[in-house]
C-alpha positions in Angstrom: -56.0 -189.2 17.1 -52.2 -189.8 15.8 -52.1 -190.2 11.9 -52.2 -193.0 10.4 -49.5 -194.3 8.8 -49.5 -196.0 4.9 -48.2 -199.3 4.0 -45.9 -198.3 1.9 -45.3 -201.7 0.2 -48.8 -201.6 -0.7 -48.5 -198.1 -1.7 -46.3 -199.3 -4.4 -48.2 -202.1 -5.3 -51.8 -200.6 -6.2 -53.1 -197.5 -7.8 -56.9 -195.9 -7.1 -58.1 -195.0 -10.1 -60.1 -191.6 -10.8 -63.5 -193.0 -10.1 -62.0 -194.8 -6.9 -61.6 -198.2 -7.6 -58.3 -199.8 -6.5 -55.7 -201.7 -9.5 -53.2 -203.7 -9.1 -50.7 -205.6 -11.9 -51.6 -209.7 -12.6 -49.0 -212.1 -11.7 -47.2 -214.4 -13.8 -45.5 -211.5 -15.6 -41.9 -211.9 -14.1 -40.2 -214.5 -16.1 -40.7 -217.5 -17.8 -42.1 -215.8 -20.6 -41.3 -217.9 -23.6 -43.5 -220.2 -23.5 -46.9 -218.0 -23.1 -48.6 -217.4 -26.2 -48.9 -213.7 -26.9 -52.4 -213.3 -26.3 -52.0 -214.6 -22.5 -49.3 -212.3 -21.9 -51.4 -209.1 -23.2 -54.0 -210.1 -20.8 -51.7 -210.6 -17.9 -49.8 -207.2 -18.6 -52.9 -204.9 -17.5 -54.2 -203.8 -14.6 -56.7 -205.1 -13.2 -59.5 -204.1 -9.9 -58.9 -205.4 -6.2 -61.6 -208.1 -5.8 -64.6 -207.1 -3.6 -63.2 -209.4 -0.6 -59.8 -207.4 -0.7 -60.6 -204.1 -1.1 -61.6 -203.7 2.7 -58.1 -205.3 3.4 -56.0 -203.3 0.8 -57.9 -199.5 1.5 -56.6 -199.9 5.3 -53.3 -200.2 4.4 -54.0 -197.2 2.2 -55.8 -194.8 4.9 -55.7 -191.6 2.4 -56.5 -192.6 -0.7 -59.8 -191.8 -2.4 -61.9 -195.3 -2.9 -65.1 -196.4 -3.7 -66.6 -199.3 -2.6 
């Protein structure tokens, strides 16, 4: 078997944590910021986990790194 190569847009795009889940940033962050109250733009600035129904999609892209599912 050849090796398998990784996506490396999605490389840039989601991080597996320590325990093996899969993050990736919120949208809504890039501009237009004025007129977000504070609060929703605390929220939106974490990381947050891959849904369940992407994380099949988003770990093939990412053939070597550790996940849990």
């Amino acid at each position: 078997m050849p090796k398998l190569k990784t996506h490396r847009a999605a490389a840039k795009r989601y991080k597996v944590t320590a325990s093996g889940k899969i993050m990736k940033r919120q949208a809504g962050i890039g501009h237009l910021l004025q007129h977000k109250s504070a609060s929703r733009k605390r929220r939106i600035f974490k990381m947050v986990g891959v849904s369940e129904s992407h994380v099949a999609l988003v770990s093939k892209e990412l053939p070597y790194k550790k996940y849990s599912r």
